[in-house]
N, C-alpha and C positions, 0 to 999 in steps of 0.2 A: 670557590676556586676560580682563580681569574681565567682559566684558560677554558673554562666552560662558558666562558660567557655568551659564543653563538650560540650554542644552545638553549638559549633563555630569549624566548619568544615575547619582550616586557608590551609590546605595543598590543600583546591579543587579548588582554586579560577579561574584557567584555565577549570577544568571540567564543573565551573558555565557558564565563557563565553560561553561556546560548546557547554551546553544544551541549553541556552536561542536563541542564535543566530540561531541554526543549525534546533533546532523546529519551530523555529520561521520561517527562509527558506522554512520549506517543508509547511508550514501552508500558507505562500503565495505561492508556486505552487498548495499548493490543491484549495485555491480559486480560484487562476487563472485559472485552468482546471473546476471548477466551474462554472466561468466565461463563458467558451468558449461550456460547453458543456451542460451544465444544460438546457437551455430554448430548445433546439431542443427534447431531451429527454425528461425531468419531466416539461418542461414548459406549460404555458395555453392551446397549441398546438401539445404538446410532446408527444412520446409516448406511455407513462405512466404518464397520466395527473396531476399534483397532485392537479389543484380544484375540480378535478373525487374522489380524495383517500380523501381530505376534507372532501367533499361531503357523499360517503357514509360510512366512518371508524367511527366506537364506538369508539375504544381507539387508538390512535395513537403510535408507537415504545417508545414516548417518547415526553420528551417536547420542542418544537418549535416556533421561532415567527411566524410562518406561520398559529399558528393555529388559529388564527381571521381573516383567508384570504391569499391567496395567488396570486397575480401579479409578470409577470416578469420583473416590474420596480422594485421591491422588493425582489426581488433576485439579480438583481442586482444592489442593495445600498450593501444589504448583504454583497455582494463577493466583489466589491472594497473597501468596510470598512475593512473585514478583510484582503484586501490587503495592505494595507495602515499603520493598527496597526503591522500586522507582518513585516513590513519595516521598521518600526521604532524602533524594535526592535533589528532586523538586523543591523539596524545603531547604536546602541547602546545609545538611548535618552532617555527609559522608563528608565533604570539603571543608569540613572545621578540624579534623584531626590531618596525621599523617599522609603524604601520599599513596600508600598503601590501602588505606582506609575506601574510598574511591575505586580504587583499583577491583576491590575484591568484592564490592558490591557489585559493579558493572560487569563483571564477569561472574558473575553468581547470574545476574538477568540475565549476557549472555545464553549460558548454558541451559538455564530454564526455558527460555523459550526455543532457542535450540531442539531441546524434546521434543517442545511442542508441535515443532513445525514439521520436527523429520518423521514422527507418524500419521502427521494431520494429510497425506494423500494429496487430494486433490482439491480439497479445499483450503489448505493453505499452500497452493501451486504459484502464489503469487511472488512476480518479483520483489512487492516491496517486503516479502517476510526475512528473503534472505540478504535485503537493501538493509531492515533493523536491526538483526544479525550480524554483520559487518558491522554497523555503525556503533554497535552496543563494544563491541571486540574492541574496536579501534579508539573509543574515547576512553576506555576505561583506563589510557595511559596518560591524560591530561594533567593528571598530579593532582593534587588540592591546595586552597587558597594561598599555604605558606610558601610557597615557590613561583613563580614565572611558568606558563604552559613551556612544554617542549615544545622548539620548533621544527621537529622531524615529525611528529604526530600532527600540529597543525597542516603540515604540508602535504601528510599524507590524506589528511581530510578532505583536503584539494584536490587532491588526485581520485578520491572516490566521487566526489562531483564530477569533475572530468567524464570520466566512467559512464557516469550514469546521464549528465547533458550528452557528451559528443557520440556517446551508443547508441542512444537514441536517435541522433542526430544521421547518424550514419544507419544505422536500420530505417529508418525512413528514406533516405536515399538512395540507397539500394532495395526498398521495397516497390510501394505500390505507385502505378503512373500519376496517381493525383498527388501527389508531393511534388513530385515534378515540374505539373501543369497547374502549380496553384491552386486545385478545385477541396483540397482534402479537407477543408475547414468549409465549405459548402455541405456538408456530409454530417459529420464529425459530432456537432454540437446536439444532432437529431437523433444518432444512432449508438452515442458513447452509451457504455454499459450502464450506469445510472444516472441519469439526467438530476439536475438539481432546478432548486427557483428560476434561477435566472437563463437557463438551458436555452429556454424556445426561444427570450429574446434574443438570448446570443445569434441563437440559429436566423433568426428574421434579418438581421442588420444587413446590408448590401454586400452583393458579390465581389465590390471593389474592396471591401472592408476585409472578408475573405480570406482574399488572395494576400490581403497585407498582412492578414495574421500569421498565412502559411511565409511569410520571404521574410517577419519578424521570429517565428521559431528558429527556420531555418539560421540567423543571425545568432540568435542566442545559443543555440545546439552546438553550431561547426565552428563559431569563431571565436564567441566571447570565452567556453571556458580555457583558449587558451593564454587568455590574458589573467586569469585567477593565480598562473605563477608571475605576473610580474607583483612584485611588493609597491607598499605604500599607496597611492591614490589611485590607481590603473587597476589595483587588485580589489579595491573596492567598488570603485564605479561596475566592475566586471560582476562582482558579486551583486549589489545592485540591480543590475539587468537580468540576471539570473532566478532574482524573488519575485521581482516585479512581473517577469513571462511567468513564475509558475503561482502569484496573486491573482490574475487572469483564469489559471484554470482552475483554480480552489474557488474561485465565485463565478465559474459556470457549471461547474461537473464534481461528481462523486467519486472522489478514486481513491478512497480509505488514504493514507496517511502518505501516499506518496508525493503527491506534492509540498506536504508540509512540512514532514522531512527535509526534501531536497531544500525549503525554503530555509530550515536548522544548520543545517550542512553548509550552505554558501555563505550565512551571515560568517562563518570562519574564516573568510576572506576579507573579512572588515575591521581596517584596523583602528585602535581605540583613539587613534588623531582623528581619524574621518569622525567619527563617534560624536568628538569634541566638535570638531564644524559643524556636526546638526544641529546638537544640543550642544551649547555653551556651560551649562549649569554641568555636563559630566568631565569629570576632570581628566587631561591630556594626558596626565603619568600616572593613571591608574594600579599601574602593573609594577612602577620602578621601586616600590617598598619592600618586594619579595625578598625573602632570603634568598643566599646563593644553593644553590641547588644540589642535595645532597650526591657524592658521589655513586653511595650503592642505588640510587636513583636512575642518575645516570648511565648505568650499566642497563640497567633491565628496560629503557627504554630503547637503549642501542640495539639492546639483542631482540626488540618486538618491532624495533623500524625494521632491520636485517631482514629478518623474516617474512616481512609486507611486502619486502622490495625485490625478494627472490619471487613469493608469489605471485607478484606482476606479472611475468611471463607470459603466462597464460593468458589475462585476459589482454595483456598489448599482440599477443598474437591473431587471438579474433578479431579483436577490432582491427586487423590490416587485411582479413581474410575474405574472401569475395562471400563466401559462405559464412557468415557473420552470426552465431549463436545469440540469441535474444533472451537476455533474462538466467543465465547460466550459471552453475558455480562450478570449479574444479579442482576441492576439493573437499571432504567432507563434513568442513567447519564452516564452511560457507563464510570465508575469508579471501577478500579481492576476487569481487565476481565480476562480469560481465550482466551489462545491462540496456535496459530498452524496451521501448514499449509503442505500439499502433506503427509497423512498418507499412501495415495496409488499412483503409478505413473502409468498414462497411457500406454500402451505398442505401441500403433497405434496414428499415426496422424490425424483425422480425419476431413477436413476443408470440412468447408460448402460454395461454389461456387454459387454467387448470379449472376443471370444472363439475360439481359433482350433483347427485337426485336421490328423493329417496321413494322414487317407482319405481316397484317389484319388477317391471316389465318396460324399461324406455323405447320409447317413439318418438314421432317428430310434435307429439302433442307434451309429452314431457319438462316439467319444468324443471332446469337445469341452473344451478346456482353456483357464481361464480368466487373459488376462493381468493383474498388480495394479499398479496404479497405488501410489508412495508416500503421497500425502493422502488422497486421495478414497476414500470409502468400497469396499469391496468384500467382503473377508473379513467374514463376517457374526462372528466371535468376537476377532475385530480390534482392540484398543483404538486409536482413530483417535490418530495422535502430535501432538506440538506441533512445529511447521515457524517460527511467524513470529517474528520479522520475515522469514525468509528467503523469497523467491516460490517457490515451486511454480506455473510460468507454464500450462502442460498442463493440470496438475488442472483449474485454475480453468477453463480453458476448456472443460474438460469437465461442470464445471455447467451453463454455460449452454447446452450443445447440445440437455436436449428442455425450453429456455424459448424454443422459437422457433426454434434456431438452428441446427436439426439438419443443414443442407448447406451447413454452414461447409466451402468448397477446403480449406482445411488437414487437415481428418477426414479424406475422401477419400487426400488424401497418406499422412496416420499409414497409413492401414491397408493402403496401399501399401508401406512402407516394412515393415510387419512381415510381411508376404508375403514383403519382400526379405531378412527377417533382418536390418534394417542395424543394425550394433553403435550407432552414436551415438543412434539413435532410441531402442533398448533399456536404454540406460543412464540413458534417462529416466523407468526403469520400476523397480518396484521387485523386480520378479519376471518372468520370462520363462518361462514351462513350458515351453519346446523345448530351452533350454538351448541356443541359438545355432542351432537350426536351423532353416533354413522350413516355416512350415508349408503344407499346402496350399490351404488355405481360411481363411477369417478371416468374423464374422459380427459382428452388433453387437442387443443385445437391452435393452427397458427394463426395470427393474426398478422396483415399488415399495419402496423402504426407510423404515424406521420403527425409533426406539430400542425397546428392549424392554425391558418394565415389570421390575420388580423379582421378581413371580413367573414371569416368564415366562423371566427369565435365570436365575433358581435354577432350575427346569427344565431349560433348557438349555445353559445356559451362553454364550450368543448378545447381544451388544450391538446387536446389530441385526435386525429380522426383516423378509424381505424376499420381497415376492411376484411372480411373472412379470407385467408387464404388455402390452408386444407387441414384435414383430420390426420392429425398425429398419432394418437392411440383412439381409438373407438370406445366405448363402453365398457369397462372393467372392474369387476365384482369378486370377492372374496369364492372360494370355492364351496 
């Protein structure tokens, strides 16, 4: 019908491929690290129980199939379902049929991980879970190949960029004084939750270098995403600079799937003209072969914009708010949240040293053996590895234990559980000294860590130098 024709988005047909396929990728790593880490953690046995959080929670975060029970054969139907639907999306099979077709997959993942997250605690506390969550909602209205994307969906995906650069953008400005004063990327690349290969060097490059990286964020954050609504060449350049800052942090840092997301997210402001200017070989009218767009189409996209656009509310309210919510949803679908991440950067590294013996009786003669975690720092000659997009849910929480959070239930549990030798908890390690034994004791110590300068690793050969700072739990043994 000719009068729908605004609605028929012809120039994005390359942004439609990239959001569906590229959400859909990170939706099968997050199940798959769902897979692999869920049941030792929040499993019947895990621990942070969740027949424990069934058991005794009033309302739950949200709603889940888990809530008439929970099994970890039922976690894992879960997580290989949605491995399975987002593969086949990747493959490109949902978008050979109907628009619907598309629709019902994407929200079948929705929902599934939905579950997942709303009993996963505090280890899936992270923003980017309920960033995939959104993103899985929101595209699963792009249609399939026989139509033209909607361009009230594309422009809502804009708007969840926005979201998610300028919130940032603005929590850091209203957070910590080194955003301010230029110094937060002096910090930042040393003390970010899991360092990657390229971390330290990051960290060594010159303080003038720094400072340009903190006044090139801040560019990207506060200005560019509001060039993402103008159309045509401005809206791509914008997105452009959008990948490129969050290419930067994907090869220096670990931060499971959120930067590549965001980098999924913004190629939707690249229109299939600019496409053609890169690469000549991809054709300019990609998109203008679609059929006209069915009407009852039509309609259920209207009524899913409607509803995106009331939800707004809310998070355009925080973001105007001197008190600025970081990483928020508000409401229990965790659709149009609020988001943001490092208002403030740590200045010190402080890694917590899990370490255990198996004398009957320790002393300072005692030989004490240290367990290694896969991410997280430990081995001072270590090259820290590249993990993300996949989570490492442990590590991360093991950053924040001496930012406050040091008698987190769940620590208690781990170090219960390596008392007990239990194999699933161990397989979350990257090394075990016992070699499946228990041991008798277990203890926990801080460490300062610090990358180490360039003569100080040709001396030693050490990526990291690291000094005692104090005893966190002392000596602890099974009763």
């Amino acid at each position: 019908m000719d009068w729908l024709d605004w609605f028929d988005a012809h120039d994005y047909e390359i942004a439609r491929q990239v959001l569906q396929r590229g959400v859909a990728a990170l939706a099968f790593v997050a199940f798959l690290s769902t897979l692999n880490q869920f049941r030792p953690l929040l499993g019947e046995h895990g621990l942070l129980p969740v027949p424990e959080l069934l058991r005794i929670a009033r309302r739950l975060r949200g709603p889940t199939l888990f809530r008439w029970g929970y099994t970890d054969g039922r976690l894992v139907a879960i997580a290989i379902t949605g491995m399975v639907l987002a593969a086949s999306v990747v493959l490109g099979v949902p978008q050979l049929g109907p628009p619907f077709v598309p629709m019902l997959v994407f929200l079948a993942l929705w929902i599934l991980y939905l579950s997942i997250v709303n009993v996963g605690q505090t280890f899936y506390g992270f923003g980017w879970e309920m960033l995939l969550c959104e993103a899985l909602f929101t595209i699963a209205f792009l249609g399939s190949n026989d139509q033209p994307p909607p361009i009230t969906i594309i422009v809502l995906v804009w708007w969840l960029v926005f979201r998610l650069e300028f919130g940032a953008g603005m929590i850091k400005i209203r957070g910590g004084r080194e955003w301010r004063d230029l110094t937060a990327l002096m910090y930042h690349h040393e003390t970010q939750p899991m360092p990657n290969p390229l971390s330290r060097q990051a960290h060594l490059l010159p303080k003038w270098f720094h400072r340009g990286e903190v006044l090139g964020n801040h560019f990207a954050q506060l200005v560019v995403p509001f060039l993402l609504f103008v159309p045509g060449p401005v809206g791509s350049i914008a997105a452009t600079i959008v990948i490129l800052t969050q290419l930067w942090l994907i090869v220096t840092g670990n931060f499971a799937w959120l930067n590549w997301i965001t980098v999924v997210l913004a190629a939707s402001a690249i229109t299939d003209s600019a496409w053609h200017w890169l690469v000549p070989a991809i054709p300019a009218d990609l998109g203008t072969d679609a059929a006209t767009t069915p009407i009852w189409w039509f309609a259920i996209v209207a009524a899913v914009t409607v509803l995106l656009v009331v939800l707004s509310w809310w998070p355009i309210r925080n973001l105007l708010s001197r008190r600025q919510l970081m990483n928020a949803s508000f409401n229990r679908w965790m659709l149009v949240n609020a988001y943001g991440a490092f208002g403030t950067v740590t200045k010190r590294r402080i890694e917590i040293v899990v370490e255990g013996t198996l004398d009957e009786f320790p002393d300072d003669a005692s030989e004490w053996r240290e367990y290694a975690f896969k991410g997280k720092p430990g081995d001072v000659r270590r090259v820290p590895r590249q993990f993300a997009p996949y989570h490492l849910r442990l590590d991360w929480l093991m950053w924040f234990l001496p930012l406050g959070r040091m008698w987190e239930p769940w620590f208690e549990v781990f170090l219960l559980r390596l008392l007990q030798a239990d194999a699933a908890t161990l397989a979350l390690l990257r090394h075990d000294p016992f070699d499946g034994e228990a041991p008798t004791w277990v203890r926990a110590h801080a460490y300062h860590y610090r990358f180490s300068t360039h003569a100080e690793y040709r001396k030693t050969r050490q990526r990291w130098m690291r000094t005692f700072d104090h005893e966190v739990i002392g000596p602890a043994g099974l009763p």
